[in-house]
C-alpha distance (Angstrom), angle and dihedral (degrees) to the residues before:
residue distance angle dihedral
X1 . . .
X2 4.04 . .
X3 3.87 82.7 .
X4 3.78 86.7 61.8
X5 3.54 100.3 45.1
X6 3.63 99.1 47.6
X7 4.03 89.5 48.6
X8 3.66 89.9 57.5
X9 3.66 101.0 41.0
X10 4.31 85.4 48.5
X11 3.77 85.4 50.7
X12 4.03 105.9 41.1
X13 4.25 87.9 78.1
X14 3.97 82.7 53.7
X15 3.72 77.1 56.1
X16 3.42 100.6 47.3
X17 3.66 90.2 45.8
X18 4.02 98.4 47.9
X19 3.98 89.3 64.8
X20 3.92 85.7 66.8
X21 3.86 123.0 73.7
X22 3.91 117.0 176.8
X23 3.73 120.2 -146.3
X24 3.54 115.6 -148.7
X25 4.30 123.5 -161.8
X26 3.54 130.2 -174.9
X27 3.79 111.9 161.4
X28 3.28 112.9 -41.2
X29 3.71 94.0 -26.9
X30 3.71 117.9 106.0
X31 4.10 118.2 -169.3
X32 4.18 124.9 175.0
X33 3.21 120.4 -144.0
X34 3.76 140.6 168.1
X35 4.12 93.1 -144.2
X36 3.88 122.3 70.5
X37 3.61 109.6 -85.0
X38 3.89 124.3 -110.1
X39 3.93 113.2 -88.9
X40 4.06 93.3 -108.8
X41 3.68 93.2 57.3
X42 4.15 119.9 75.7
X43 4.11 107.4 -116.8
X44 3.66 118.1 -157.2
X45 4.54 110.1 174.8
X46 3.08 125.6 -130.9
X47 3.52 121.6 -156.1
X48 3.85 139.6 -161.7
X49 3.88 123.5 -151.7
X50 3.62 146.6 148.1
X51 3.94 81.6 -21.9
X52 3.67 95.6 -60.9
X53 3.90 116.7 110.0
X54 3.72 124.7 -154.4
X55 3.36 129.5 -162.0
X56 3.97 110.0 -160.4
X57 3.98 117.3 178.4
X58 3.99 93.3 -122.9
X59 4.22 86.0 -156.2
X60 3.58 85.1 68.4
X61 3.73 104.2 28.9
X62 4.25 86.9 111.8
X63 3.89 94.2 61.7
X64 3.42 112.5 112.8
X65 3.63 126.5 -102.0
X66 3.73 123.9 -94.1
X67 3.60 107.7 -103.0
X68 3.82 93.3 33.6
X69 4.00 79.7 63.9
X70 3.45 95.6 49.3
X71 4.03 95.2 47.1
X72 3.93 89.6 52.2
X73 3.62 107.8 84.0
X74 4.10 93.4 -163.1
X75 3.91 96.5 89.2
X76 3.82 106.8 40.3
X77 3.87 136.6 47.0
X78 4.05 115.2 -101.1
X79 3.61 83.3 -112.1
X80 3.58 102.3 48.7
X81 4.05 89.5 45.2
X82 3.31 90.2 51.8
X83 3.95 98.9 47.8
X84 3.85 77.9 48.8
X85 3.79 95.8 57.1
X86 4.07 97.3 46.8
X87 3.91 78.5 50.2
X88 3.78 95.4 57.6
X89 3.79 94.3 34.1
X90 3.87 89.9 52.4
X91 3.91 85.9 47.2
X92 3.80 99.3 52.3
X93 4.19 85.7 42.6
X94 3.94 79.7 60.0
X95 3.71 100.2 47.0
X96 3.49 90.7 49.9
X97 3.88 88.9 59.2
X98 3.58 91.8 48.2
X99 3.60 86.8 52.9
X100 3.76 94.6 50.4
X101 3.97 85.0 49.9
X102 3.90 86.8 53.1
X103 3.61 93.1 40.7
X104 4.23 86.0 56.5
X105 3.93 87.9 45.4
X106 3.58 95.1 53.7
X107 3.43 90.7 48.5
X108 3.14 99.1 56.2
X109 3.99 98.7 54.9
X110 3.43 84.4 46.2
X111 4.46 92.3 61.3
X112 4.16 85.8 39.6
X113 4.03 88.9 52.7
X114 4.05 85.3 48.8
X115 3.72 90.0 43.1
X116 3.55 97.5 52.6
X117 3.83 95.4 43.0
X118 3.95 83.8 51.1
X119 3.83 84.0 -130.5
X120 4.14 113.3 158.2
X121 4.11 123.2 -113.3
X122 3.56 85.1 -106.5
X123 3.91 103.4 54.5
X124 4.03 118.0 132.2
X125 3.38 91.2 -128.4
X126 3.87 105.2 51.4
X127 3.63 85.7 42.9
X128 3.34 96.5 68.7
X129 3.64 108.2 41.5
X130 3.81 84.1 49.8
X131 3.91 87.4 57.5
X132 3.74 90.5 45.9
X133 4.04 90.9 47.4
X134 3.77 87.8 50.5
X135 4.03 94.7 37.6
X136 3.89 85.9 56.0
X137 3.60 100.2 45.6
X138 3.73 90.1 50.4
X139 3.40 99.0 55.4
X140 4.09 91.1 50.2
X141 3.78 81.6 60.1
X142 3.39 101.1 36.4
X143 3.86 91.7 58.5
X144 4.07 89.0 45.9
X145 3.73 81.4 52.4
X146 3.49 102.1 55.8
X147 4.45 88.7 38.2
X148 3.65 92.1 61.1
X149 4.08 93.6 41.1
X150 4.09 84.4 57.6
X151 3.68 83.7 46.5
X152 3.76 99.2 40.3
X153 3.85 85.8 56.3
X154 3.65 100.2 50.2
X155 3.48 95.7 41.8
X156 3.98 87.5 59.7
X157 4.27 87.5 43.6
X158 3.75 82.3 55.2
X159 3.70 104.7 41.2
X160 3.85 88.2 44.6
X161 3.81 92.0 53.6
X162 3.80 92.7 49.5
X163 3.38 99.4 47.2
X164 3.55 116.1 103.4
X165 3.92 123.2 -108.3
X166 3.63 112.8 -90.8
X167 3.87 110.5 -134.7
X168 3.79 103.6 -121.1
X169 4.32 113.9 -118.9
């Protein structure tokens, strides 16, 4: 039995590690590998998980992410970063309409799976998936919520800093 154990705790990095394919160009040459690639070729990862692969270019894996960029001020205009910010803001206002429209969707298979099982408006069951449908949409919109809030604020911190001084009457 400690024979067993210690086999499958030696192989689970082997595990770990098999989820992760590296991608290695030079030129026009493109070579797979399952090591790091050597420093003169370009290395993009790709990764394996919960049957959704990625494909990140590992040279620029250290950028910085999206809306970090946007809410620094030191790369881009005032102007530009705030064009950028009523951009995202109208964005997220759309994706939480989309998820409203999904929301209605789901809900709707979920009353024609109760229909068809003849099961009552009150059952246990569809009860609880239609909490967990709503608990799940919520928190999509929830988190889009609270995004363009942080946004919403510094895009007023940033307007008010670039507006110019108002003579006082």
């Amino acid at each position: 039995m400690v024979k067993l154990v210690t086999c499958i705790l030696c192989l689970l990095p082997l595990a770990a590690q098999a989820n992760t394919i590296y991608k290695c160009i030079k030129d026009d040459k493109v070579v797979f590998s399952q090591s790091v690639c050597p420093s003169e070729f370009k290395q993009h990862e790709i990764s394996y998980q919960l049957g959704v692969t990625t494909e990140v270019d590992s040279d620029h894996a250290k950028m910085n992410d999206p809306l970090q960029a946007l809410l620094s001020k030191h790369a881009l205009s005032p102007e530009k970063l705030l064009q950028l910010l009523d951009s995202e803001l109208y964005r997220l206002k759309q994706e939480n309409s989309y998820y409203e429209i999904l929301r209605a969707s789901e809900m709707q298979k979920l009353e024609r799976k109760r229909y068809w099982q003849e099961k009552r408006d009150d059952d246990a069951q569809y009860l609880a998936d239609k909490k967990e449908l709503n608990d799940r949409f919520d928190a999509l919109i929830k988190l889009n919520e609270d995004t363009m809030a942080e946004l919403s604020l510094r895009r007023d911190l940033i307007a008010a800093e670039t507006l110019p001084l108002q003579p006082r009457k």
